[in-house]
N, C-alpha and C positions, 0 to 999 in steps of 0.2 A: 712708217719708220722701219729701218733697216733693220735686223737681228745684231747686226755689229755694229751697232752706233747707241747702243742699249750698256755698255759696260763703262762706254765714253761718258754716258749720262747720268749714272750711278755712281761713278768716281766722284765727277765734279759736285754734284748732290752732296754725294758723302763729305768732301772736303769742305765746303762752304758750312754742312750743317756740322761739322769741330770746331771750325773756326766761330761759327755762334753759339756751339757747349762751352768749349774750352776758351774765349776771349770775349768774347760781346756779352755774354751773361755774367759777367765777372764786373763793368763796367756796370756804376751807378749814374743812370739818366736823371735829368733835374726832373722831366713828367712824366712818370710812368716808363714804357720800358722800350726796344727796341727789339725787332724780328728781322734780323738780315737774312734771316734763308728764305722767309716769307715773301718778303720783297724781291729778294736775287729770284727765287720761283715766279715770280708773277710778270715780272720783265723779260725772265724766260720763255714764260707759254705764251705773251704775248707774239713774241716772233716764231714759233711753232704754228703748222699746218694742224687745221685740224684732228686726224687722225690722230697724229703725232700728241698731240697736249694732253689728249686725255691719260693718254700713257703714262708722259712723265706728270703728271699731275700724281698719278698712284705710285711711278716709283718715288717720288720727293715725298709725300704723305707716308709710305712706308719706311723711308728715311727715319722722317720727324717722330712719328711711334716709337722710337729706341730712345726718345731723349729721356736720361733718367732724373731728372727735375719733373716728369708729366704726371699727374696725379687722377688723370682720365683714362677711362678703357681703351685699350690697343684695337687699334684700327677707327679712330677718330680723327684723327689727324688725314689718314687717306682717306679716307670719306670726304672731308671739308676741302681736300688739295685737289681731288680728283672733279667732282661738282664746281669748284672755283675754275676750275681749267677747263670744262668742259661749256660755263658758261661762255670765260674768256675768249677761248677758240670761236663759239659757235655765235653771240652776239655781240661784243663789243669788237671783236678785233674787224668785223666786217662792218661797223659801224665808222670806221676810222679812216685814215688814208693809209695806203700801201706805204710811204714815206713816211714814220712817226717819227714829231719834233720829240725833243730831249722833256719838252712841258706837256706834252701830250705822253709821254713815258710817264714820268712823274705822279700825273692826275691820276692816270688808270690804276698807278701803283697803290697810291694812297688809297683810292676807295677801290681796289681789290683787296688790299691786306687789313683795312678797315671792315670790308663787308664777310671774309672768312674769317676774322676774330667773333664777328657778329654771332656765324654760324655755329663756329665750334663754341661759345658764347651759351645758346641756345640747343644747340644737339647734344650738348654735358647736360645741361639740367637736365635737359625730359630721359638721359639715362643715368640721372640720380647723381650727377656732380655736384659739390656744393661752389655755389657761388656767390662770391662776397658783395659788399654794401655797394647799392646804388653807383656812391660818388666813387667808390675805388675804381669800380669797374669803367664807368666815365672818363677818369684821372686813366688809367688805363690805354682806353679806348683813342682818346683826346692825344697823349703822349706819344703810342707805339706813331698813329699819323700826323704829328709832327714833325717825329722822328726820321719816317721812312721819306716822308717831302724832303727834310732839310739834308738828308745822308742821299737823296739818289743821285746827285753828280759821280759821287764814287763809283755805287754798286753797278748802275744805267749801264755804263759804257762795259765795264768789266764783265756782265753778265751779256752782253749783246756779242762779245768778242770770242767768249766762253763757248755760247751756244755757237755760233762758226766755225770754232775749232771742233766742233763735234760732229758736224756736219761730212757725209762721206763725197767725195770724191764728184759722183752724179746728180746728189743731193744740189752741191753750189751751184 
């Protein structure tokens, strides 16, 4: 990753994760809840290079850490963005085809943003989060990945478009 395609990816970061403080958290889902930055990030590092993912994986996680709804220690969030990306980049995206269908987008989304709630799930507790009853957490868990499948026509494309414009010049 380039030094100047680093401020490019810090904006759009920033702006997605307002638009899920300030609008998507506002909005009452029938199960459980909805994480558009979670998903717009994941559809993200998916189409990042190596190198490149684990990066933004730590600048979207240091994002997320400002959200003042979070009731976990700072720098939990980059921790989970960062290890999620680095799996992303390093075995699933080499698992896949070079050409990902829009349903192959989708799947990875749902159980990427599924398996980082897992994480930050489990790295809260063991540093002393409290975390609620079985079935919330489920209702939860069950909801945010209904959600992110039934909402990625939107985010998919927008977020694939996103990251191209950020792209420098030699990069395309």
């Amino acid at each position: 990753m380039t030094l100047n395609r680093v401020p490019r990816i810090v904006a759009v970061f920033a702006l997605v994760f307002l638009l899920q403080e300030a609008l998507i958290n506002r909005i009452s889902f029938f199960i459980g809840g909805f994480s558009l930055y979670l998903a717009f990030f994941i559809v993200w590092v998916m189409q990042e290079e190596r190198s490149s993912a684990v990066v933004s994986g730590f600048i979207a996680g240091f994002i997320a850490d400002f959200s003042p709804t979070l009731e976990a220690p700072f720098g939990l969030w980059s921790f989970v963005y960062t290890v999620v990306a680095y799996v992303i980049a390093n075995n699933v995206r080499s698992a896949l085809d070079a050409d990902m269908s829009p349903v192959t987008i989708s799947l990875v989304t749902v159980f990427g943003s599924f398996s980082a709630s897992i994480m930050f799930l489990i790295s809260g507790a063991i540093l002393g989060q409290e975390v609620g009853s079985a079935g919330y957490v489920l209702r939860e868990l069950f909801g945010n990945s209904l959600w992110t499948l039934l909402l990625s026509p939107l985010y998919g494309p927008l977020a694939i478009k996103l990251y191209r414009a950020t792209l420098t010049a030699r990069s395309r």
